[in-house]
Wavefront OBJ file of the C-alpha trace (Angstrom):
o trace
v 62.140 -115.625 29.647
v 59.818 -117.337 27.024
v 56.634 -117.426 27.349
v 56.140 -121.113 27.537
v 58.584 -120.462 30.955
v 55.761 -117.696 31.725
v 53.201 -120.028 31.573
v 54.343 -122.593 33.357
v 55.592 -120.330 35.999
v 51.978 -119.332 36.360
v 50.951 -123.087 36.854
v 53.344 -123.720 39.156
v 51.577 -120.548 41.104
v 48.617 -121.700 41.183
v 47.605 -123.670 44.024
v 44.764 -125.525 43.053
v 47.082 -127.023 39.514
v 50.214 -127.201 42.141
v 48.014 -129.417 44.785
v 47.131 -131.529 41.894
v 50.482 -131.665 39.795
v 53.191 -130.421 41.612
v 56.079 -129.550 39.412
v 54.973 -132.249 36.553
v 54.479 -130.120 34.006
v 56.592 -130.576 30.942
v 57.130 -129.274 27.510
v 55.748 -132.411 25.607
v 56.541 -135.162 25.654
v 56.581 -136.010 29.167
v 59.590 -138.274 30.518
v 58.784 -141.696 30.737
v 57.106 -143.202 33.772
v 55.970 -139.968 35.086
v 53.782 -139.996 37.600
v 50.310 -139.351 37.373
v 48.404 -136.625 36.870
v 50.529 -134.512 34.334
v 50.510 -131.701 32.452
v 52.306 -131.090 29.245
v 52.029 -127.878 27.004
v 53.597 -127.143 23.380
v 53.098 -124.689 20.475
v 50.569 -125.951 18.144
v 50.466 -121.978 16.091
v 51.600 -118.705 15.674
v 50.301 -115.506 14.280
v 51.242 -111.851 13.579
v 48.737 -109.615 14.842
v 47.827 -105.543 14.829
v 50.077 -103.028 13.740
v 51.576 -99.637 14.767
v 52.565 -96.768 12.439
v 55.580 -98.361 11.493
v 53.996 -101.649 9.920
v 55.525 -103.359 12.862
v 52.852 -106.325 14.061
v 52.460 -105.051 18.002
v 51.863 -108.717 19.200
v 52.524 -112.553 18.309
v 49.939 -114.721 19.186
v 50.410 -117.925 19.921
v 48.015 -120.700 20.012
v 49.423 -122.898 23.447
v 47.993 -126.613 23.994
v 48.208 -127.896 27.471
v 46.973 -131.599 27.627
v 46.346 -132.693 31.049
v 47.124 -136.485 31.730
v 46.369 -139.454 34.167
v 47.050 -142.953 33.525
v 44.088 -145.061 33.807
v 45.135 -147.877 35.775
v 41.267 -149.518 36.210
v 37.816 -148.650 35.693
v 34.764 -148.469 37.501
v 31.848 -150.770 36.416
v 29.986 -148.146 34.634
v 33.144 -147.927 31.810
v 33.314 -144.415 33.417
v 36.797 -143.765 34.666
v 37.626 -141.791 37.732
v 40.514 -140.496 35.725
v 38.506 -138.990 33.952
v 37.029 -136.946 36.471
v 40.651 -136.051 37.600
v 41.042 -134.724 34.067
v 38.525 -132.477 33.949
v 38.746 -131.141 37.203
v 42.480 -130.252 36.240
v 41.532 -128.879 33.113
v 39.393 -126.349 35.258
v 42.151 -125.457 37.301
v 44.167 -124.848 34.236
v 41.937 -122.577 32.473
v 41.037 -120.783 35.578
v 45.110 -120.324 36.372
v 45.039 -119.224 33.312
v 42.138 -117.502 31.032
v 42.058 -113.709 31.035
v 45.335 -113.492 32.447
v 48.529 -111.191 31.400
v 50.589 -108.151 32.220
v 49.916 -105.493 29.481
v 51.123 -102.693 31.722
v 54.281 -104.309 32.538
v 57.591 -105.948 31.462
v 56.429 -109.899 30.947
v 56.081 -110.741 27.495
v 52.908 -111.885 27.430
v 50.067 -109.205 27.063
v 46.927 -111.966 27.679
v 45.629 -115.309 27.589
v 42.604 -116.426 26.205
v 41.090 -119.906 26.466
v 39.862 -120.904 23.107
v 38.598 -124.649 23.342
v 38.991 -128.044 24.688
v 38.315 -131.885 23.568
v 39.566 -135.028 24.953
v 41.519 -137.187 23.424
v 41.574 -140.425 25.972
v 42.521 -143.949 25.121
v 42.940 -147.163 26.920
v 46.394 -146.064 28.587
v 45.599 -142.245 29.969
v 42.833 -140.090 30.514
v 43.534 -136.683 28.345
v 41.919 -133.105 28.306
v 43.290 -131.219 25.738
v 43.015 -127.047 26.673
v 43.846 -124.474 23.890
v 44.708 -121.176 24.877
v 45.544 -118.206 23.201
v 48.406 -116.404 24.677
v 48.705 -112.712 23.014
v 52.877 -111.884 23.249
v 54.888 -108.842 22.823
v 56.365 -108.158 19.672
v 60.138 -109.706 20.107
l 1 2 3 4 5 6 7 8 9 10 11 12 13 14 15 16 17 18 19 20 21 22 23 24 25 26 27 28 29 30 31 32 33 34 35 36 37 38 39 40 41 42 43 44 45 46 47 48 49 50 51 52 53 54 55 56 57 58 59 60 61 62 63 64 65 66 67 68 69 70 71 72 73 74 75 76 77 78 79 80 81 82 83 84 85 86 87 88 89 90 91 92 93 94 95 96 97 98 99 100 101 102 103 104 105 106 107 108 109 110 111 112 113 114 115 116 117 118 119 120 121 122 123 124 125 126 127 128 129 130 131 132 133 134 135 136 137 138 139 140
């Protein structure tokens, strides 16, 4: 299984991301007229990373970004939109379902996740959180 799958499998586990998204989380883009809120993830880097005896890198890391989505359909008077709020409480949930998290010990590929950053990226049409992670994988 890939470790995309992984992650999203570890989403999908979590019950304060599955109360908010269900199963809406896609490899980006996200289908057309999804409903709202959304997450989509995708691969943004890759790196080679310790070494054993052999000159064999141990792990791949990966640098993951999972945007988190709602469509703004209206605001409130203060140009604040409740969206927003939806955003960032999802992006929360993400990086708690997430950050720190792994198997070293055992047979999944990936080793550990680390959150890195975030920024948002909104615009007229969707409220956006975008969450970096860093997810440390087993040499293939």
């Amino acid at each position: 299984m890939s470790f995309e799958a992984q992650v999203r499998d570890m989403l999908l586990a979590d019950a304060a991301v599955a109360a908010r998204v269900g199963t809406r989380i896609f490899p980006h883009p996200a289908p057309q007229n999804v409903a709202s809120p959304f997450l989509t993830y995708q691969v943004v880097g890759a790196d080679q990373v310790g070494s054993s005896y052999t000159a064999r890198a141990l792990h791949d890391v990966s640098t993951l970004q999972i945007d988190c989505w709602h469509e703004q359909i209206d605001r409130v008077s203060d140009g604040v939109s409740d969206f927003y709020g939806s955003v960032v409480d999802l992006s929360r949930e993400v990086r708690t379902a997430l950050d720190r998290k792994g198997d070293p010990l055992g047979e999944d590929a990936i080793d550990g996740i680390q959150f890195t950053n975030w920024h948002d990226l909104s615009d007229d049409r969707h409220a956006r959180r975008v969450t970096m992670f860093d997810i440390y994988v087993k040499d293939p």
